[in-house]
N, C-alpha and C positions, 0 to 999 in steps of 0.2 A: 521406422528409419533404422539401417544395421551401422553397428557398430561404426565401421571404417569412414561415415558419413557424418557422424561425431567426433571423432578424430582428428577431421578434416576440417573442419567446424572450430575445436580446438588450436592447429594449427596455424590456420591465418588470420584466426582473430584474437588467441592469445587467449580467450576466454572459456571457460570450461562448459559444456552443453549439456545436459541431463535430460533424461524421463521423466517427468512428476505430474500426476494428476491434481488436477485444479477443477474447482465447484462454484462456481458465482451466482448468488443469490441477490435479485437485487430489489428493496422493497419502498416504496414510496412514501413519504412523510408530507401531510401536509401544512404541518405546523413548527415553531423552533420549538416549543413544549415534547413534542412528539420524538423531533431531531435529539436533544436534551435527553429525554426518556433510553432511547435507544444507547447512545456515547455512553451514559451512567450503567447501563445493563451490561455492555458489551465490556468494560473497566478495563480497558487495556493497558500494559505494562510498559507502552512508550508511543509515543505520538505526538501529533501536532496539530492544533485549530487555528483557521483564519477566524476569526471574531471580527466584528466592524470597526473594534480599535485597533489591534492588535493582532499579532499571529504568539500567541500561546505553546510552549514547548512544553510535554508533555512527559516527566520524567519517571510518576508512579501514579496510580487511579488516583491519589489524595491529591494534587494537584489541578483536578477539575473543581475543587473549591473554591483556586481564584478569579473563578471567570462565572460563578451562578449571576444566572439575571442578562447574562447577556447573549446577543444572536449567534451562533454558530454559522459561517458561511460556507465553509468547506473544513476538512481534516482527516488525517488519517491515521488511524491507530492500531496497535499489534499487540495481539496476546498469543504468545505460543505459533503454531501453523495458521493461526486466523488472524484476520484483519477487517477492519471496518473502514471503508473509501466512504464519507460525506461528502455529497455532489450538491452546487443547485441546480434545481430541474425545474422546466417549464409551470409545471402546478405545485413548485414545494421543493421538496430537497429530494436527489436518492442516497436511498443507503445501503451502500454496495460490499454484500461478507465475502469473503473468500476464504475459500478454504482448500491450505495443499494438503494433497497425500488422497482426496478424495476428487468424483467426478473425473471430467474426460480427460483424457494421455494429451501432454503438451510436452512442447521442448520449454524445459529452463535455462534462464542463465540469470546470474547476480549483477547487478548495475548500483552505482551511486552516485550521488549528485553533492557540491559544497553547498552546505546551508547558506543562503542570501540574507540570514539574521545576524546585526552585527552584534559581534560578543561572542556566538554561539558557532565555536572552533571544532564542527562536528560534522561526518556527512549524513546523509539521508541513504537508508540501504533497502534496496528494491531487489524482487523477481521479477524478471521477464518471461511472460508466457506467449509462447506463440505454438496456432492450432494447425493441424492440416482438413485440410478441406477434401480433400482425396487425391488431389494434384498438386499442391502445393500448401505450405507452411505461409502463414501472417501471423501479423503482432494478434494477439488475444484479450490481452489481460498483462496488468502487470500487480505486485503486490508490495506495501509498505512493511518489511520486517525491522524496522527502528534505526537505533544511529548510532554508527562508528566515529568514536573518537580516535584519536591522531592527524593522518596526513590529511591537510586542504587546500595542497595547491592543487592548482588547475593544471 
């Protein structure tokens, strides 16, 4: 994609577009032990778990201390350029790494969402990745890089 279609990109959405390779790896778990295994390995430095009680905010790795013993539903968490998507899937959970700066040429752009946790005055900051196909550009991928505090209005 040149330049001036970036730009263009830029200009009527207000939003800035970039180059950035992106790597998804996605591996299947068929147990919470397994799910559990993986989260603790991967010790990301900000994130969030669904648990069957609770959604879980995730401020430093020592923080997965308060939730031993319990299911993991979903979560996603961030260390550096990598991230770990927990999904449930049909036989178990996926656990889906991403990794930018590596794997195929995508368009970026940065997105965030208000947290729906009441108390928790912070948004959720995402990449959006979208791939070409040789004709045209789709959503790809997106990735969880952690949470912005300040503004949360809508």
């Amino acid at each position: 994609m040149n330049e001036a279609v970036l730009k263009l990109l830029k200009s009527e959405t207000g939003t800035e577009v970039v180059r950035e390779n992106l790597k998804t790896e996605v591996t299947p778990a068929k147990d919470a032990n397994e799910v559990w295994r993986a989260v603790r390995e991967f010790a990301g430095e900000e994130g969030w778990l669904c648990l069957t009680d609770k959604v879980l905010k995730i401020d430093q790795p020592s923080d997965l201390d308060k939730s031993q013993g319990r299911v993991i539903l979903s979560g996603e968490l961030v260390k550096g350029a990598r991230s770990l998507h927990v999904r449930q899937a049909q036989e178990g959970w996926s656990l889906v790494y991403l990794s930018a700066g590596q794997g195929d040429e995508c368009l970026k752009f940065n997105e965030s969402f208000i947290s729906t946790e009441e108390g928790q005055a912070v948004r959720l900051t995402y990449e959006v990745y979208w791939k070409s196909d040789g004709s045209a550009y789709a959503p790809h991928a997106f990735r969880f890089t952690g949470f912005a505090k300040g503004d949360t209005q809508a």
